[in-house]
N, C-alpha and C positions, 0 to 999 in steps of 0.2 A: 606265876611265882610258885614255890614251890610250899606247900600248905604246912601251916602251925604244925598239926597233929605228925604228919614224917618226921620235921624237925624235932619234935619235942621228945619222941620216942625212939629216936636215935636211928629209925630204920635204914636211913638212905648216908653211906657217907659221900664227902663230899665230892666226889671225882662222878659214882651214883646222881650226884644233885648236877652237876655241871652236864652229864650226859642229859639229863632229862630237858635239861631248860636251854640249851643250847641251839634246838628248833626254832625257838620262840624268840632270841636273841636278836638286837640290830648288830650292825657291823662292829661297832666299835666294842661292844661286851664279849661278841662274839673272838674277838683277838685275845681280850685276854681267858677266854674260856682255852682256846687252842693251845697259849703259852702254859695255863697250870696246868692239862692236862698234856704236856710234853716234859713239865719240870713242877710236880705235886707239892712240895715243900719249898716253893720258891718265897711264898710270904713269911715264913718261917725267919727271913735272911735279909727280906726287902721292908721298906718301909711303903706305905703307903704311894707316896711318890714318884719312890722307887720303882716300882711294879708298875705304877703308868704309864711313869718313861718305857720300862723295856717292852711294857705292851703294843706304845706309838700312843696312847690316850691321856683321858685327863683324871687327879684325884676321885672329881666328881663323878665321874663313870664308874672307878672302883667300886664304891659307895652304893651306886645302883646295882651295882653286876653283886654285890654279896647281899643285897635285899631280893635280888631277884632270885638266887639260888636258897633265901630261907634266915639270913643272919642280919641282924637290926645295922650291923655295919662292920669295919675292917677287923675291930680288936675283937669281937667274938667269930667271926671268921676263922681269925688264925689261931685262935684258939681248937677251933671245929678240924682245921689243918694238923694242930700236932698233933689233936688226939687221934685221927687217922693216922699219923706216924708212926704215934706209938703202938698201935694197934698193928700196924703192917710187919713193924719188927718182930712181932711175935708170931704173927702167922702168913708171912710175908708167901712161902712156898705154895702154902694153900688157895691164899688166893689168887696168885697166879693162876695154877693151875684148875681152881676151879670158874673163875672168872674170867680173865683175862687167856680166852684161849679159843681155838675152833678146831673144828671135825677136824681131825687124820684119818688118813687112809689105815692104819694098821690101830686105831683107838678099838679098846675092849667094848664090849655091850655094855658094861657099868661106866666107862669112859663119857658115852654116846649121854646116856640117860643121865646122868652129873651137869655135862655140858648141857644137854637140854631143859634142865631142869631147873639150871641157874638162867639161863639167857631167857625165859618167859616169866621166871619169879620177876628178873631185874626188870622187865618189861613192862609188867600190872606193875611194879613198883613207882617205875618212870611215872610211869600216865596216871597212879593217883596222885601222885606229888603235884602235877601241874595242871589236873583236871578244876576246871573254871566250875563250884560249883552254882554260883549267882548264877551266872550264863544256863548252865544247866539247865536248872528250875521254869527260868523262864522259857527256854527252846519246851519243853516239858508242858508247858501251861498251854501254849500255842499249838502242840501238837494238839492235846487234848480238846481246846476247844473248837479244831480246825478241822470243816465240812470235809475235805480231804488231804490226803498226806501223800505224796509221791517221795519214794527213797531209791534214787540211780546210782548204781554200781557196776563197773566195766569186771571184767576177769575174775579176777579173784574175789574180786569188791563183791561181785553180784551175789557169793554167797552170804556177805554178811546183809548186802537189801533185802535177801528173802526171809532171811531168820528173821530179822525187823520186822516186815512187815508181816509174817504166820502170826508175830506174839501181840502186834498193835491189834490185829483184823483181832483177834482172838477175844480181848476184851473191848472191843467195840468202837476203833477205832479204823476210819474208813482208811485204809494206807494200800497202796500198791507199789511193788517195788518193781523197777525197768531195769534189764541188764542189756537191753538194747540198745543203741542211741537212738534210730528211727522211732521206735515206741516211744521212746522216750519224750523223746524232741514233741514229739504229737501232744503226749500228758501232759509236757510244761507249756506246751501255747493255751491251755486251758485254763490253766493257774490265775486266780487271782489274788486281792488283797485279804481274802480270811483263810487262806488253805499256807500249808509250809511244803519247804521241798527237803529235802537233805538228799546230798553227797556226799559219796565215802570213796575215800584214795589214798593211801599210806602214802603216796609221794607228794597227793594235789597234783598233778603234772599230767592226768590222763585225761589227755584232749576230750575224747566224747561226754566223759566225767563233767569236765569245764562246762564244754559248749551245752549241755542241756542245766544246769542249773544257772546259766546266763541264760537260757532263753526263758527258764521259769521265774528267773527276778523279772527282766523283761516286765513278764507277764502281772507282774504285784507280789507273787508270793514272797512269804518269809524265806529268805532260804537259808540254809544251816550246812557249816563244812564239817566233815569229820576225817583228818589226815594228820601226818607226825610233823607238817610242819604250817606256822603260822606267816610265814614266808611267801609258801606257793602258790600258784593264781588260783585255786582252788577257795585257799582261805581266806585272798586278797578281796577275791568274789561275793564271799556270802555275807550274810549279813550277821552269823553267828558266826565262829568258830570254836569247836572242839577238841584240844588234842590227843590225840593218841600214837604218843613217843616212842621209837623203841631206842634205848640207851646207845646201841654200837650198831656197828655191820653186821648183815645177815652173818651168821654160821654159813650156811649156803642159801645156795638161792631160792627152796624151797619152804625156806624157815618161816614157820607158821605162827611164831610168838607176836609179829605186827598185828597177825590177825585177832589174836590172843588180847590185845591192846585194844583193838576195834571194839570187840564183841565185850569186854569191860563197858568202856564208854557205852555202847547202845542200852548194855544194861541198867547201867546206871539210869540211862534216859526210858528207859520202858518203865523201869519201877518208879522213879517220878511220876510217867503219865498214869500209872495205875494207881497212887495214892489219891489222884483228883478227887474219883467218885468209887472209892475203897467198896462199898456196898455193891456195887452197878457189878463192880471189877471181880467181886468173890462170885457174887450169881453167874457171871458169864462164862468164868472157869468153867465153873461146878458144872452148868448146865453141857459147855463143852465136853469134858471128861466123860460125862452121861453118855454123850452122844455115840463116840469111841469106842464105850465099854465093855460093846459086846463083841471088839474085833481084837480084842486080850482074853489070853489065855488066862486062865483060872493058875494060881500058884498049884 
């Protein structure tokens, strides 16, 4: 759901709010996410009812589908609707172009950087609105008290398991991150009922991803997903899930703002674990930093 504080502070409108929660959606919310997001001001015109029917659903789905995006129910919804209206009519051009657009081949350098700069803002946007913080805390408490941490990542993933695990090892948490499967697979038959595992997969859908944090539940551990959808066997899998949304389609295929989304959530979850034992965590730095010190240049 999408959190008090976004809604309260106006950040995300509502079409923002439907891209983020839309992952997380069952079937039926999900229809009518696709219809307002083909016809923006359709509640505007509809009645409660109305907007069912043309959805194929029931009132009482409406009802859910506008608590789920942030709105107590339909009449401040449509409220939440016009004022995006009226807000479009006046800068309706801009946002097109600065939101609703992808790379061209003849885009300026300042073109490039706008687009880019919007699709990773709206991206940390997505994933704090819909980031689970209960869930959090407790994936967080579990790391912290847990004799080991495994964190597997295929491709691209694997760099956010390593950054994970540099910043957990760092303040004193046993973590090793596997970008292998084989490795992998060997770490999670080890697992049992005090240690966690996390997976990370922007899609959930990559098989070695899957198949080794199945063989670490197998094994007892905790296991924890991190990916943009609540949907995929990834998250269907763990026993936690995390998300981190990216609102649209890649720009291209190399668009790095998922990652941008990942590396949020992990943060979030490393500063939880490090609040545990706040003292333990400042000396390990510090002692760190020391260590290093004399392999930095002098200003």
């Amino acid at each position: 759901m999408v959190s008090s504080t976004s809604v309260a502070d106006g950040t995300l409108r509502v079409a923002e709010r439907i891209h983020a929660t839309l992952p997380s959606m069952p079937a039926a919310m999900a229809k009518i996410a696709e219809l307002l997001l083909d016809d923006p001001t359709a509640p505007l015109e509809l009645s409660i009812t109305e907007l069912a029917e043309r959805a194929g659903t029931s009132p009482a789905t409406v009802t859910r589908f506008c608590r789920q995006i942030g709105f107590p129910g339909y009449v401040q919804f449509r409220v939440g609707v016009a004022t995006d209206a009226a807000l479009g009519s006046a800068d309706d051009d801009s946002w097109r172009t600065d939101i609703h657009r992808t790379l061209e081949p003849d885009d300026t350098p300042e073109d490039v950087l706008r687009t880019l700069l919007d699709a990773h803002i709206r991206s940390l946007r997505a994933t704090a609105s819909v980031l689970d913080l209960t869930q959090c805390a407790r994936v967080a408490e579990r790391i912290a008290a847990a004799p080991h941490v495994d964190i597997y990542g295929i491709g691209g993933s694997a760099a956010m398991a390593s950054e994970m695990q540099t910043r957990l090892y760092r303040i004193g948490v046993n973590a090793h991150a596997w970008p292998e499967v084989h490795a992998g697979l060997a770490s999670a038959s080890i697992q049992d009922e005090r240690t966690t595992a996390i997976g990370i997969s922007h899609s959930g859908r990559t098989k070695e991803t899957v198949e080794v944090l199945a063989r670490a539940k197998d094994s007892g551990a905790h296991t924890v997903a991190i990916t943009s959808r609540s949907t995929s066997p990834l998250a269907q899998l763990a026993d936690s899930c995390l998300l981190a949304p990216v609102p649209e389609q890649y720009l291209h295929p190399a668009d790095l703002s998922a990652k941008h989304s990942q590396l949020f959530v992990l943060d979030v979850l490393y500063l939880l674990v490090a609040q545990h034992d706040y003292s333990a965590t400042v000396a390990r730095i510090a002692a760190s930093a020391e260590a290093v010190a004399g392999h930095r240049r002098a200003d």
